[in-house]
ZAVOGU-618505 format. One line per field, with one value per residue (C-alpha): residue number from 1; x, y, z. Coordinates in steps of 0.5 Angstrom, whole numbers. Example, Ala and Ser with C-alpha at 12.3 -4.5 7.8 and 13.67 -1.06 7.14 Angstrom:
<sites>
i = c(1_2);
u = c(25_27);
v = c(-9_-2);
w = c(16_14);
</sites>
This chain:
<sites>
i = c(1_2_3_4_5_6_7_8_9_10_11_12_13_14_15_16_17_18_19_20_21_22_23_24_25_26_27_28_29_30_31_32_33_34_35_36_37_38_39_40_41_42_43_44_45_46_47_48_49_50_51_52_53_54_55_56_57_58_59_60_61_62_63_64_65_66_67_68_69_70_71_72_73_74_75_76_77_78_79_80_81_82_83_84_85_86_87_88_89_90_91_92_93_94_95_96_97_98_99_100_101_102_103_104_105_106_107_108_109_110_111_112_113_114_115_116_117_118_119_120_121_122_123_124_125_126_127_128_129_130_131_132_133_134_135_136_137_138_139_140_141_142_143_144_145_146_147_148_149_150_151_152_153_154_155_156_157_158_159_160_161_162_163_164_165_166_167_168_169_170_171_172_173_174_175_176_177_178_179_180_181_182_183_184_185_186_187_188_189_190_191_192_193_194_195_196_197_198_199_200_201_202_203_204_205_206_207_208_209_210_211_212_213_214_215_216_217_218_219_220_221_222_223_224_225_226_227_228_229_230_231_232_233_234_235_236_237_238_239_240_241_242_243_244_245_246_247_248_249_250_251_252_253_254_255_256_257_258_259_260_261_262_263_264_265_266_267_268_269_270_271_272_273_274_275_276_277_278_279_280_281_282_283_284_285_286_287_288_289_290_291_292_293_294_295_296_297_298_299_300_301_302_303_304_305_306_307_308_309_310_311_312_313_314_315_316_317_318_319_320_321_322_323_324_325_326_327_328_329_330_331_332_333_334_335_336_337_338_339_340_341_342_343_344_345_346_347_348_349_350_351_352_353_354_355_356_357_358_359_360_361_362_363_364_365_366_367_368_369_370_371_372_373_374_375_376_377_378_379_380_381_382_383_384_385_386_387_388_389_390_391_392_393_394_395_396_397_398_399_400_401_402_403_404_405_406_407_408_409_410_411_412_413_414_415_416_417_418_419_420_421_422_423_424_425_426_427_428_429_430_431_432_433_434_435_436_437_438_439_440_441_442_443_444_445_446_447_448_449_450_451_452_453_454_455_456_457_458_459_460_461_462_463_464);
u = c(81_75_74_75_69_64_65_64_58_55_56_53_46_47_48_41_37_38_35_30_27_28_25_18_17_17_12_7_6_7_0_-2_-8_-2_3_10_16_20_19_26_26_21_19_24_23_27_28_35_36_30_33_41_39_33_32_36_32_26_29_32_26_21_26_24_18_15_11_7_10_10_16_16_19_18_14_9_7_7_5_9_6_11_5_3_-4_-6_-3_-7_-13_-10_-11_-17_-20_-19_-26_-26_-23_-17_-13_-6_-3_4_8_7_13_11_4_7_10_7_0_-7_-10_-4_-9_-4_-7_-14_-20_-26_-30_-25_-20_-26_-26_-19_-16_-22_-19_-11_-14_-17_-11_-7_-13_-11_-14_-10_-4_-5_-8_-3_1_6_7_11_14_17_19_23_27_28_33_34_38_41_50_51_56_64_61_62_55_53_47_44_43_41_36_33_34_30_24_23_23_19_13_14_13_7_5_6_7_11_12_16_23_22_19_24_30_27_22_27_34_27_23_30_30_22_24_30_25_19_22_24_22_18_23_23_28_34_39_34_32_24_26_29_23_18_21_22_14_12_17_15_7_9_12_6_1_4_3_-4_-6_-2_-6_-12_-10_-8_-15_-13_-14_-8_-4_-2_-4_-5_-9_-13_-15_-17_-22_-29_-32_-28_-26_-31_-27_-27_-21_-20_-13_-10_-12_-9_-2_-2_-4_1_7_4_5_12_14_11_14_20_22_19_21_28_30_27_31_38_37_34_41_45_42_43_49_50_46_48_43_38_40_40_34_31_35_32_25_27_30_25_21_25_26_19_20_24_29_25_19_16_14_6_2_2_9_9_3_8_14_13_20_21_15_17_25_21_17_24_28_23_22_29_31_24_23_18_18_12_5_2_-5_-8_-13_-19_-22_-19_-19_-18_-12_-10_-12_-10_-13_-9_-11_-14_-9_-4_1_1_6_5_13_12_19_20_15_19_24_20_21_14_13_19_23_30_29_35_36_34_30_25_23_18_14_12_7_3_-1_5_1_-5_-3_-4_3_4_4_11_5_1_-6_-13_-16_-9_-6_-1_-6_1_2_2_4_11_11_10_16_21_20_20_27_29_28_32_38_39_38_43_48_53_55_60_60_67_66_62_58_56_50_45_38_35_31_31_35_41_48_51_57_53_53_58_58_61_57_59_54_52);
v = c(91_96_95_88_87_92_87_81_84_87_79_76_81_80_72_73_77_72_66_69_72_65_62_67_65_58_59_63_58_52_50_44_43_45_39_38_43_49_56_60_66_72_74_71_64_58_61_61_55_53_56_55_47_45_38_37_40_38_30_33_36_30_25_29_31_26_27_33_39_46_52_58_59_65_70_65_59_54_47_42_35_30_24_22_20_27_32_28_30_37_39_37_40_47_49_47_52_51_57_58_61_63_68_75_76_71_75_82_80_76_81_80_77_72_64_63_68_69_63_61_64_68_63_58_64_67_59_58_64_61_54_57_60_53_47_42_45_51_47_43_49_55_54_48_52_57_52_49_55_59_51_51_58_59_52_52_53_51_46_47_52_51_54_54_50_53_61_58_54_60_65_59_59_66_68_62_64_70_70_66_71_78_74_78_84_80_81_89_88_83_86_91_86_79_83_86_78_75_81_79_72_72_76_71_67_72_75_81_85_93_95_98_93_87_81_83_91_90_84_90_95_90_88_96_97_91_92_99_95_90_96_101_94_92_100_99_94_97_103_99_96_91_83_80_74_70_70_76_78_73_75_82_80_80_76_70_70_69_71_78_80_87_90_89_82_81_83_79_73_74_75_68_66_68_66_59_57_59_57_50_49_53_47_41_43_43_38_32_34_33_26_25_26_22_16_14_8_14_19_13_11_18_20_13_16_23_21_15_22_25_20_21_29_34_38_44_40_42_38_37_34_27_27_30_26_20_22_17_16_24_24_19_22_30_27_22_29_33_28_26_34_37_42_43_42_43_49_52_52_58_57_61_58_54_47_40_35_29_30_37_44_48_55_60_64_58_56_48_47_40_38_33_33_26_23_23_19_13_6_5_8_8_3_4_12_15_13_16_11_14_7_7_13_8_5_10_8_10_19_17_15_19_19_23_30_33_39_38_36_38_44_47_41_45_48_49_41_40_46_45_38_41_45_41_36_41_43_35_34_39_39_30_30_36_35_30_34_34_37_41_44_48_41_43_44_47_43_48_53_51_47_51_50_57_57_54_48_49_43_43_42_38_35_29);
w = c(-22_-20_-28_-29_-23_-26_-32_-29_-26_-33_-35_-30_-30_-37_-36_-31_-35_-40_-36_-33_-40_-43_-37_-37_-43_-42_-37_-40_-46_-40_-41_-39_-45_-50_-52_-51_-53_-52_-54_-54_-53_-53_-58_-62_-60_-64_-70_-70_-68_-73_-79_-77_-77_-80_-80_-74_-70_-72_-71_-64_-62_-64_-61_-54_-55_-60_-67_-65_-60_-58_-62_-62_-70_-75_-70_-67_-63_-67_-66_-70_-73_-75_-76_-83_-81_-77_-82_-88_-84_-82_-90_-91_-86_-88_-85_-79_-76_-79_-85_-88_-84_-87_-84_-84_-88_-94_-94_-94_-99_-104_-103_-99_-105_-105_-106_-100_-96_-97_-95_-95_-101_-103_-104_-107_-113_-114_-114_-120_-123_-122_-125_-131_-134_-133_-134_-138_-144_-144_-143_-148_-152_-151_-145_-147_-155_-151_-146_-152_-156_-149_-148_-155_-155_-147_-148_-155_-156_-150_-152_-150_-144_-136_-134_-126_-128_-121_-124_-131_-128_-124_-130_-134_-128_-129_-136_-137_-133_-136_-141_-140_-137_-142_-149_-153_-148_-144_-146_-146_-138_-136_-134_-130_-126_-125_-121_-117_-116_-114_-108_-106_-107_-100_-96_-96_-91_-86_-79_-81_-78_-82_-82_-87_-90_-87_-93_-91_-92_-98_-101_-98_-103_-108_-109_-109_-114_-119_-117_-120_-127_-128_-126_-131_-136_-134_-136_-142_-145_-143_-147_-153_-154_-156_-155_-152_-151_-145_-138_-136_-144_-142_-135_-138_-143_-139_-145_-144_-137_-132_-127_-126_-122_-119_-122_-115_-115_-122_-119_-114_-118_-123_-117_-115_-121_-122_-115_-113_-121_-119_-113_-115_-122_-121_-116_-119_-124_-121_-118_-123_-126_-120_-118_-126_-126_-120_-123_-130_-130_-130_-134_-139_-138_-139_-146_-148_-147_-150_-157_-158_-158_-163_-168_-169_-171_-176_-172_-172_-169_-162_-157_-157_-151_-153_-153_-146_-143_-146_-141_-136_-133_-134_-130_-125_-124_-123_-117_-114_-114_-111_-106_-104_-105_-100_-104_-100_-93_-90_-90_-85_-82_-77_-72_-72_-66_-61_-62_-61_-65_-62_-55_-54_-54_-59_-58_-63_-67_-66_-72_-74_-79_-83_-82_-89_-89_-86_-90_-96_-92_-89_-91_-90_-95_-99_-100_-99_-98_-99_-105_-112_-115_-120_-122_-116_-119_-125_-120_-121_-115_-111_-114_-110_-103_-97_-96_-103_-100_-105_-108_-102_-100_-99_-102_-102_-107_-111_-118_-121_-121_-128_-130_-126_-129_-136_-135_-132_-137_-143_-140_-139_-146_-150_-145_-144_-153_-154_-148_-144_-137_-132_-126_-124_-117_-113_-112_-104_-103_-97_-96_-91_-90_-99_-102_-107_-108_-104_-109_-115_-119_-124_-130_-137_-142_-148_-154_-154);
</sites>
């Protein structure tokens, strides 16, 4: 008896310490200049909830408190706009106060030098230096060849195969931008790097928690150990002498390359290189076969426009960047699928200063996550949203609207735009003119925090 009361007693402090922890908390940040919201726990906050529904905490909390609410999620106060109108102004105005603002786990990991880290000045330069290894030149020039040759054998005898369409896709992402980065150096580093990278990639949404067996700890270690590779192929190179290619050759050359970068600068642009293009690319890819194969008439549509580019060439012929540029349905289809999917849900800003945004007083080292994820939803926009209907995208006036903000917007729009589209078209291309596919099993699939298939996206693949 004696026993059962001291239990009792034990969970209700428990009980009382809990409530009272949550209600300080909502105390301290019950500022009336601040807008609407909760803020969880101490230090804590919403995370948990944030992570565990995604979406619908986002629509629940947007139900009580309106477009534009208090959180407290990923480590830090955080305001959260869901207004379309006040997020294209948030984006654009990036000197008025206004910084990245990631978490400190994405930071630690992809490295200071990282163009999601740095601003002002040095974020003018280092996105000059990222623009000058893919401009449309050098895509058309150097980078679209390599694309072309990596697609052509990483999706060749496939026929008669079940392939989870999820890992090969991540493998296609890493091993593509790798190779674009190295030349023909790729292959020796790749397998040292790639098990390393999938370790980094986990940690880069995760509270900056170091401790062991933690997804932070683990990216933390995963970083030091790719840093160590790419430094030990920067000093390589530079002991050979001699004039290499690929990105990485072309940021080493001082006579052609006006950016002169730093070799920490270097590794942290080519982890930035490696880890935008493969969380976008791997996705976008697993998911325009997903919705193809969901949508008959679509699929029909693309093989229509790849064959006709076929028919044109030899066998052995790669793709040229005036069959790319000619792709507009695959283009149109690359865009449907990252706006249906939401690859991306949103950036983040940080404020430098206290500030005012629609009539309230944010204060300075506040978080403000641009939600864009329901904008890809809303009829006002889109017609039928959820619906996949990559049709729409060949009005090409639907690119240019302030809703359009699927690779962000302002100064911060994605420099690797094009990049991505070249690739994903690349890939679309050899595999809709080689292979018919089914799917057969492990089709569930997870939106939030990213979109994957947590058994896989299983499809047997025949010829076509």
């Amino acid at each position: 008896m004696a026993f059962f009361l001291v239990a009792v007693a034990v969970i209700f402090g428990f009980c009382m310490l809990c409530t009272a922890l949550f209600r300080w908390n909502e105390i301290r940040y019950s500022n009336k200049s601040l807008p609407p919201g909760t803020m969880g726990w101490p230090l804590f906050g919403e995370t948990t909830e944030f992570l565990k529904q995604g979406p619908s905490f986002m629509q629940n909390q947007r139900a009580r408190y309106g477009n534009f609410f208090k959180s407290h999620i990923l480590g830090c106060p955080t305001i959260v706009s869901m207004d379309p109108e006040l997020n294209g102004y948030i984006l654009i105005n990036e000197a008025k106060g206004l910084v990245p603002g990631y978490p400190q786990s994405m930071l630690d990991i992809l490295g200071k030098y990282n163009i999601a880290a740095v601003h002002g000045a040095a974020h003018k330069y280092m996105r000059g230096a990222l623009l000058s290894l893919i401009s449309p030149t050098m895509i058309r020039d150097q980078i679209l060849p390599k694309i072309d040759e990596f697609m052509r054998s990483h999706w060749s005898n496939l026929e008669n195969n079940v392939i989870d369409i999820q890992e090969k896709t991540k493998e296609m992402a890493f091993l593509s931008s790798l190779k674009q980065i190295a030349g023909i150096q790729c292959s020796s580093i790749a397998k040292e790097i790639m098990p390393e990278f999938f370790k980094l990639v986990l940690g880069t949404i995760s509270l900056p928690i170091n401790l062991p067996n933690t997804n932070y700890r683990r990216a933390f270690q995963a970083r030091k150990n790719i840093v160590s590779l790419l430094r030990k192929l920067i000093e390589d190179r530079r002991t050979s002498k001699k004039i290499q290619q690929g990105m990485l050759g072309f940021m080493m050359n001082e006579e052609t390359n006006r950016y002169k970068l730093t070799d920490d600068e270097m590794i942290d642009q080519i982890i930035t290189i490696l880890y935008s293009g493969y969380e976008t690319v791997s996705t976008t890819s697993m998911m325009a076969i997903k919705y193809l194969h969901d949508h008959p008439r679509a699929i029909d549509e693309l093989r229509k426009e790849h064959m006709a580019i076929r028919e044109k060439k030899r066998p052995e012929d790669p793709i040229d960047y005036n069959d790319y540029k000619a792709m507009r349905f695959t283009r149109a289809v690359i865009f449907e699928t990252s706006r249906l999917a939401t690859i991306v849900n949103g950036v983040l800003r940080k404020t430098t200063q206290d500030m005012e945004l629609n009539g309230y007083i944010i204060p300075k080292g506040w978080r403000i996550y641009v939600y864009t994820r329901e904008v890809n939803y809303d009829s006002r926009f889109y017609l039928d949203p959820y619906t996949f209907n990559p049709w729409r995208w060949l009005d090409k006036s639907l690119e240019y609207q302030n809703s359009f903000l699927i690779f962000g917007g302002g100064t911060r729009l994605c420099p690797g735009k094009e990049l991505g589209v070249a690739e994903i078209s690349t890939f679309l291309h050899y595999f809709v003119t080689r292979y018919r596919w089914e799917e057969v099993g492990g089709d569930k699939l997870m939106k939030f925090p990213r979109v994957q298939a947590p058994n896989g996206l299983r499809i047997r693949v025949s010829t076509y």
